[in-house]
Every structure is written in C-alpha cells, then in structure tokens.
N, C-alpha and C positions, 0 to 999 in steps of 0.2 A: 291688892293688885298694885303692880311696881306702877310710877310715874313715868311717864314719858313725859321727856324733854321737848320735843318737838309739839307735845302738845299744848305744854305751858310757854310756848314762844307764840308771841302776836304776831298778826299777818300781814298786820293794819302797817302802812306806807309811815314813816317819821317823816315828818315836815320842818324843815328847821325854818324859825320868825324872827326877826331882829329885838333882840332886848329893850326894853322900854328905857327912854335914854332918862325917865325919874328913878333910876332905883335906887335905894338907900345903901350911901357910903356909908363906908364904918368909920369913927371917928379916928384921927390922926394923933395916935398916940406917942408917937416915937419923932420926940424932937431933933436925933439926931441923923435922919432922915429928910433929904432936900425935900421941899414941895414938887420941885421937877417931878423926881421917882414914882412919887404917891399918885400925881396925874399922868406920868404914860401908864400906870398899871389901869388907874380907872379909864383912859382913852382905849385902851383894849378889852378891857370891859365891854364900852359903848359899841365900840364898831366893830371888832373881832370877834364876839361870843355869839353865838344864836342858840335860842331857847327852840327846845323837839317837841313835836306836840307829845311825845312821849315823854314830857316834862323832866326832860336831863338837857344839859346847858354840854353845846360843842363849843369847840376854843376853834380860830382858824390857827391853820399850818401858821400864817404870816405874824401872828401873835407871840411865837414863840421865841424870837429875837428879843423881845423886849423882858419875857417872861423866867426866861432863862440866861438873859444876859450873857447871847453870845452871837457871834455872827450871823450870817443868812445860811452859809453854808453848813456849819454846829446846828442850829436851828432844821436844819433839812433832814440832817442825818439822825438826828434826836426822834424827829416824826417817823422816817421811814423805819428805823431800827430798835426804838427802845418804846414805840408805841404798838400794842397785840395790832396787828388785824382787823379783829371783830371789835377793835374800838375804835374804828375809822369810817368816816361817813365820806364821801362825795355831796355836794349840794351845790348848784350852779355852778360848776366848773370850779367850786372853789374845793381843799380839801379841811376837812375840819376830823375834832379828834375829841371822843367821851371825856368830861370833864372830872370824871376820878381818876383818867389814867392819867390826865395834865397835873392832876393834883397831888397825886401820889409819887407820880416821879420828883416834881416840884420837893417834894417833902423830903423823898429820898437826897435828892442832891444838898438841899441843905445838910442833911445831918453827915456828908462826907467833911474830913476833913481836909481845910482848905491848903494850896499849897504856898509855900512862903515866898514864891517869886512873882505870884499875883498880888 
C-alpha cells in the first residue's frame, strides 16, 4: 500500500519557546577572529532562535543581518526569496525561518567565491 504524505504529516500545532540562555557554546577556536563576532553570533542564538516543540530550532527574520552579514534590507530579501515557504513559521507577529534552511544557505553562501572589491 503506497504512503500517503498527508498522513505522515502531524496535526499537532508547533509552539515555538525561547532557548535556554545556558546552552553550550562551542569553544573559540579561531584566533583570528574578533571576540566582537563570536558574541553577536551567540547573542542571536540567545534572543533570536526559538526552540518548536517539534524540536527544530527557528532563527528570527531579524537574525539574519548579523548572520549573513548584510544590511536589513539584503537580510529581508534573503528571507522572502531564498527561503521555500513551507520553511517559514509566523509566531507572535514575529517571522522566523526552519533552521536547515538558515543553515544551509549559510553554508551555500560561504562556499561562493568572494568578490575582490569586498
């Protein structure tokens, strides 16, 4: 009997909860990296991330300025257009976004090659 999709989808509401502000940083291994950098990344951690009860981690929209290291407006246009859809939650009027698709773009954009007037 084929699987239905609709039936392996939960029905059950995602709740997003603020991250516990103990959780284990990763050790700062790259000295040639300010301490500035290494704590706005973990300050977006604290305050920008919320944990689903469908235990996946959303990033806010607002995060990604610092995350992606580019204006509000780049940042905007990043969420509306290079994030699917169905990886985008609403939660208190905030908007937040599935933390594979932050991750994997993140990953993508590194492995571009940089341009030489930056």
């Amino acid at each position: 009997m084929p699987s239905n999709e609709e039936e392996n989808k939960s029905r059950l509401p995602v709740v997003l909860k603020d991250v516990d502000k103990k959780f284990d940083r990763p050790a700062r291994r790259n000295g040639l990296v300010p301490a500035e950098e290494y704590n706005a990344i973990e300050n977006c951690a604290e305050n920008l991330v919320k944990l689903g009860t469908n235990g996946v981690g959303y990033v806010n929209e607002k995060a990604f300025t610092s995350l992606f290291r580019v204006t509000r407006a780049k940042a905007a246009y990043i969420y509306e257009n290079q994030i699917p859809d169905k990886e985008k939650r609403n939660f208190g009027g905030e908007s937040y976004a599935h933390s594979s698709a932050v991750v994997g773009l993140l990953d993508k954009k590194a492995q571009e090659v940089r341009q030489a007037d930056k």
